[in-house]
C-alpha positions as CSV (number, residue, x, y, z in Angstrom):
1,X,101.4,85.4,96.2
2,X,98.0,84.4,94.8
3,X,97.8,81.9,91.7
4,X,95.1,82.6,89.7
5,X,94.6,79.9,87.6
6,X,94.3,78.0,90.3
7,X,92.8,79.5,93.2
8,X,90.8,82.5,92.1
9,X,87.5,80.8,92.5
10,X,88.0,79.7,96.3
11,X,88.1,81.3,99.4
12,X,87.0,79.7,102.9
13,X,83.0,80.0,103.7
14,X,81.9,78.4,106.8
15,X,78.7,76.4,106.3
16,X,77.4,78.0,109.2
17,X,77.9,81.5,108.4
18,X,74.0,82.6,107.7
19,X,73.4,81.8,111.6
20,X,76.4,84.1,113.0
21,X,74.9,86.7,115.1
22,X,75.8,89.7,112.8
23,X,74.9,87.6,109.4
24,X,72.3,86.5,111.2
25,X,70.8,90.3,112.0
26,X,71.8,91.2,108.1
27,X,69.6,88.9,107.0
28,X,66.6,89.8,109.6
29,X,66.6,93.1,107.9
30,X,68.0,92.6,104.4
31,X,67.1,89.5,103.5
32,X,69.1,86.7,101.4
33,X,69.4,89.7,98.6
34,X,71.8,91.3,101.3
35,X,73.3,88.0,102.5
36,X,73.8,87.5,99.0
37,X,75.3,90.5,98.5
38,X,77.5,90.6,101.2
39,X,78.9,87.3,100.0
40,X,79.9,88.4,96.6
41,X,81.5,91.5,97.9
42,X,83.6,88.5,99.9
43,X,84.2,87.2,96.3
44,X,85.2,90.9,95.1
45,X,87.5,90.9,97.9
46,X,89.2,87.6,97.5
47,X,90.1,88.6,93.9
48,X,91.5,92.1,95.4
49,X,95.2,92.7,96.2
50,X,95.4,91.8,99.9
51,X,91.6,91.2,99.9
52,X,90.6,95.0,99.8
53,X,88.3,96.4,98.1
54,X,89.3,100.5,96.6
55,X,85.9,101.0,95.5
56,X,82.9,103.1,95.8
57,X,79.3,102.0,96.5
58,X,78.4,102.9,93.3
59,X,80.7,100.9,91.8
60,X,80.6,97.5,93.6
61,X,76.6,97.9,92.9
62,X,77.2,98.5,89.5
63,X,80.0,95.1,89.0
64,X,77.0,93.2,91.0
65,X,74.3,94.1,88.8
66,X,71.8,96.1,91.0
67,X,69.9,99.2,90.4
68,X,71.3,101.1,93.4
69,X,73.9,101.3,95.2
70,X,72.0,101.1,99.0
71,X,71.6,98.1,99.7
72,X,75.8,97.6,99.0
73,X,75.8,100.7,101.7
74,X,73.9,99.1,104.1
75,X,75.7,95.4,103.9
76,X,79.0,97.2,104.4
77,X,78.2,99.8,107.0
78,X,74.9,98.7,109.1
79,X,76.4,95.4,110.7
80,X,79.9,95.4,111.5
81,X,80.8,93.0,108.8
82,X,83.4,95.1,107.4
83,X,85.5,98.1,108.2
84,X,87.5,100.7,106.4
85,X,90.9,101.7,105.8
86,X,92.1,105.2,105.7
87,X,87.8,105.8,104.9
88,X,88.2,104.4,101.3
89,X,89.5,101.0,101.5
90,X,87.0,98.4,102.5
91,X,88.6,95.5,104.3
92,X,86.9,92.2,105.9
93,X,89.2,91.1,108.7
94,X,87.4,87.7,109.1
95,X,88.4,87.3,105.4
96,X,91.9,88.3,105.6
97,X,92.2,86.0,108.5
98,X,91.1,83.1,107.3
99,X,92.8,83.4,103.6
100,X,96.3,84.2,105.6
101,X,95.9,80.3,107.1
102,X,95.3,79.1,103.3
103,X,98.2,81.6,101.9
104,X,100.3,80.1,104.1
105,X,99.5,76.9,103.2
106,X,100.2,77.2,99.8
107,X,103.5,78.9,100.3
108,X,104.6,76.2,102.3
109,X,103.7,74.1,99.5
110,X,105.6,76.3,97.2
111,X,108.8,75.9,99.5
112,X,108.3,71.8,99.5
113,X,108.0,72.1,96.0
114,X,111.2,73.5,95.4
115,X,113.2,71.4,97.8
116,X,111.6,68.3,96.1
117,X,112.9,69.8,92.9
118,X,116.3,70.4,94.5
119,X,117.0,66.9,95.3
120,X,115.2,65.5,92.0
121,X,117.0,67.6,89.7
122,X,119.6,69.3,91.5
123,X,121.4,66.7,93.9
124,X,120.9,68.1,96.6
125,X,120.5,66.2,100.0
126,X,117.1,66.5,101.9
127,X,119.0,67.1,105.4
128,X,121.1,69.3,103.5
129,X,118.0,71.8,102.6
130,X,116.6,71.6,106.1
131,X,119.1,74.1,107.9
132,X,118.5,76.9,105.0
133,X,115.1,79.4,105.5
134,X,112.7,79.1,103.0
135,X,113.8,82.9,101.9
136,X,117.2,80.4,101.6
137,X,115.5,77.7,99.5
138,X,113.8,80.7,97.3
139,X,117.0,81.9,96.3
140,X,119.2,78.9,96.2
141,X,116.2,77.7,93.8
142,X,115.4,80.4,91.8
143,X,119.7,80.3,90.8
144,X,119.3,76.6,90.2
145,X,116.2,77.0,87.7
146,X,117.5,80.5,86.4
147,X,117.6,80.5,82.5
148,X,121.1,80.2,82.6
149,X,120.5,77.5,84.0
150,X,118.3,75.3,82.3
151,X,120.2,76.4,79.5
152,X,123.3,74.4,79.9
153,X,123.7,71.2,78.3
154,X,124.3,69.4,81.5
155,X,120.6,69.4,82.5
156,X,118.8,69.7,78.9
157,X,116.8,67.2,79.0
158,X,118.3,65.3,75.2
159,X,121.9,65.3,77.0
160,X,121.0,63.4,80.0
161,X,118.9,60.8,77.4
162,X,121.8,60.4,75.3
163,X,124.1,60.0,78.7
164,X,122.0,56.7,79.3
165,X,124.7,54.2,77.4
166,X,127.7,56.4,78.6
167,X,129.7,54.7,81.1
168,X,130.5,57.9,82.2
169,X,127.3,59.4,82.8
170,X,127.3,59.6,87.1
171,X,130.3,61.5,87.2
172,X,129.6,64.1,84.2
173,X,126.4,64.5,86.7
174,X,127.9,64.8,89.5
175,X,130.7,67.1,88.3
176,X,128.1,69.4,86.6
177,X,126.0,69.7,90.5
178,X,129.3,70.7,92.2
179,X,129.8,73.2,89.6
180,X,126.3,74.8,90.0
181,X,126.7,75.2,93.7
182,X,130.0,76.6,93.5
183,X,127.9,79.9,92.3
184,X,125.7,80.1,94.9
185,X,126.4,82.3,97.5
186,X,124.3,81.3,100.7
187,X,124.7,84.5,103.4
């Protein structure tokens, strides 16, 4: 569930991570080149589906810009800094640890998002939306902001400005909510 306007460009990075033991005895023998390297096959793998990378040496050298591909051999196999995935799928557990904290995060996020929206736009009742899941909120959501939906007079934007004067405006609302949740379904 990656956004990639908006987070394609980030991933955790410890400021410490040059002194861990295994960076630490990368760089002894390779040098910044191969800490560099080994970062930016991070940054290959943060823009990969499930931060994996199906690629060959050859290749990742090639994306990176060097001349050879041994130095991208080395940094993957010589320090226990990554590991592989029925032997063609590079993975980085660290990695996949640490951006399963911030996925989280920014699903939870998602989830407030739509209850926020719910009650704004929708009626609903904050204590209301606290005993539904957030696969619950998903789909109660995703039926209230369906195209059908926002199609409807009742929440075009124009109608509720030209309610503003009616008298009557509250209960054209209100009768237009109960309506909407009488199509929901919640199992």
């Amino acid at each position: 569930m990656k956004n990639q306007k908006k987070d394609a460009y980030w991933f955790p990075h410890y400021s410490n991570t040059r002194n861990e033991p295994l960076i630490a005895a990368m760089r002894m023998k390779l040098g910044v080149e191969g800490y560099g390297v080994y970062i930016m096959i991070l940054e290959m793998m943060r823009d990969a589906d499930e931060y994996k990378l199906n690629s060959t040496y050859e290749v990742i050298a090639y994306t990176l810009h060097l001349p050879n591909h041994d130095l991208v051999r080395k940094v993957i196999e010589d320090f226990g800094l990554f590991e592989f995935e029925n032997d063609t799928i590079i993975i980085c557990k660290r990695l996949a640890k640490l951006m399963s904290g911030y996925d989280q995060t920014i699903i939870n996020s998602q989830i407030s998002g739509y209850r926020s929206a719910l009650v704004r736009y929708r009626g609903y009742e904050k204590n209301e939306l606290r005993k539904y899941s957030n696969a619950e909120i998903i789909k109660i959501y995703t039926e209230e902001f369906s195209e059908d939906a926002l199609e409807e007079p009742n929440f075009d934007k124009d109608f509720i400005k030209s309610l503003k004067d009616s008298s009557n405006k509250e209960s054209i609302i209100d009768d237009s909510i109960s309506q909407k949740r009488k199509k929901i379904k919640i199992k």
